[in-house]
C-alpha positions in Angstrom: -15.8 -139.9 -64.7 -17.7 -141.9 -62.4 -17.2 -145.6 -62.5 -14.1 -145.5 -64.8 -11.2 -146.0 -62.4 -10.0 -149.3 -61.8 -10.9 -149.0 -57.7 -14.4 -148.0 -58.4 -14.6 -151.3 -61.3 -12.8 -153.2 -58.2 -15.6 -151.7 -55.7 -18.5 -152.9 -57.8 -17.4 -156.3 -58.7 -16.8 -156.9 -55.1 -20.1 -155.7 -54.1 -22.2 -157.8 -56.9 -20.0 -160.9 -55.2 -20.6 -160.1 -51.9 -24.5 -159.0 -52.5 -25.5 -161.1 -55.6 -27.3 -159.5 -58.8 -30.6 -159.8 -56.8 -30.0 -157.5 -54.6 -28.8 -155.4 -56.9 -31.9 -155.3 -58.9 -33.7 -154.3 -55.6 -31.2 -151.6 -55.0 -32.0 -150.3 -58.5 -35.4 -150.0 -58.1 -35.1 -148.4 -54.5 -32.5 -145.9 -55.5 -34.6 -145.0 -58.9 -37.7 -144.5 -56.6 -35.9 -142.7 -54.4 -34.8 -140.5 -57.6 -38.3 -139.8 -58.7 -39.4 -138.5 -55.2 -36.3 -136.2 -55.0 -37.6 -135.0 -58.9 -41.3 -134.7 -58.1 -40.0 -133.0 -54.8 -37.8 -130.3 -57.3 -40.9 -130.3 -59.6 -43.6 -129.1 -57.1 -41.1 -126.6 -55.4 -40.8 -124.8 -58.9 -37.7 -126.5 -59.9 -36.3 -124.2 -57.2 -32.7 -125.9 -56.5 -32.0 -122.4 -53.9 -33.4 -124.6 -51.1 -30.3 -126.1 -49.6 -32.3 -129.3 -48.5 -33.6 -130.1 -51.8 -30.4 -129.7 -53.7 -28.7 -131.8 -51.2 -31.2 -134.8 -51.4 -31.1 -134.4 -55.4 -27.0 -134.6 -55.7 -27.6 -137.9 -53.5 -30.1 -139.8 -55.2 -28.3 -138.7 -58.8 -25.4 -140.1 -57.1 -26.9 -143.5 -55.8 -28.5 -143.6 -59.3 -25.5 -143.2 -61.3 -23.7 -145.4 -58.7 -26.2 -148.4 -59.1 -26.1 -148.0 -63.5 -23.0 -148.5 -63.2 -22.8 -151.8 -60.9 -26.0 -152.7 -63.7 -23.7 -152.0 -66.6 -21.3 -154.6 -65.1 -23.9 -157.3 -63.6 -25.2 -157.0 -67.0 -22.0 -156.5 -69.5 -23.2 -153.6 -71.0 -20.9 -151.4 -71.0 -20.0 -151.1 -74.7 -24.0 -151.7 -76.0 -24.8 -149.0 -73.7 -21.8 -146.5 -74.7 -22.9 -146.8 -78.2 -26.5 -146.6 -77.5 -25.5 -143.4 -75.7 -23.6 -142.2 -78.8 -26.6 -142.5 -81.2 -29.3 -141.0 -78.8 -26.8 -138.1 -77.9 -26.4 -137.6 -81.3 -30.3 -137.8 -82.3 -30.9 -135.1 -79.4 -28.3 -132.9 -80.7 -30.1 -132.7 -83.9 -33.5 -132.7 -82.4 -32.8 -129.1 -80.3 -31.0 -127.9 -84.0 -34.5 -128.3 -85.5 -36.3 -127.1 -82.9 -34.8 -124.1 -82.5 -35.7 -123.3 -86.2 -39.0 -124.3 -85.8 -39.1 -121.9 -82.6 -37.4 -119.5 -84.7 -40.1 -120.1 -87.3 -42.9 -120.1 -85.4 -41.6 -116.7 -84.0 -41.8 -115.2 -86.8 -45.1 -116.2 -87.7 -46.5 -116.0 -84.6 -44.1 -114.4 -81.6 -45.2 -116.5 -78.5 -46.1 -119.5 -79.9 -43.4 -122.1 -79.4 -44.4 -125.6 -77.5 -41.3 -128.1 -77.0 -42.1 -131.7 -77.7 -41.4 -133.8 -74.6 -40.1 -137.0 -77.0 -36.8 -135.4 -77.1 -35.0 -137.6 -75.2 -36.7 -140.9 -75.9 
């Protein structure tokens, strides 16, 4: 998993002494930006990932992202907040996409077509 071994714990703590926690805030922010272009990019090409190009330039800025969380995680000492944080959200989605595929389910039988996803799922 990324981030775990003890050479890429080494690699970040040398780069938040070398760079400061300021400039890793402004990384963060760049590298999230960056993100959301690449995603709006992916969005207004139909979520089509078939374009070499596009796929390319999102498996980099997911990496820089992930990257960056992790230095965060350290700067911050978050790691074990954030793993259980992860844990209870991980668990609330799994239960939110149980009940709404019953309520898809329902609604299908009532009414075949009618399903609409809430977009709260993951908050």
């Amino acid at each position: 998993h990324l981030g775990k071994d003890a050479a890429s714990l080494a690699a970040y703590e040398k780069a938040l002494a070398l760079w400061g926690k300021d400039f890793h805030l402004l990384i963060a922010i760049e590298e999230t930006a960056e993100l959301i272009h690449a995603l709006s990019s992916a969005w207004r090409k139909d979520n089509s990932l078939r374009n070499d190009d596009l796929k390319a330039n999102l498996i980099d800025e997911i990496t820089d992202v992930e990257i960056i969380l992790e230095a965060l995680k350290m700067q911050f000492h978050l790691i074990p907040a954030i793993n259980l944080k992860k844990n209870y959200k991980l668990a609330r989605l799994q239960k939110r996409v149980i009940e709404e595929i019953d309520r898809r389910n329902m609604s299908e039988d009532d009414n075949p077509g009618s399903a609409q996803g809430s977009f709260d799922c993951y908050d």
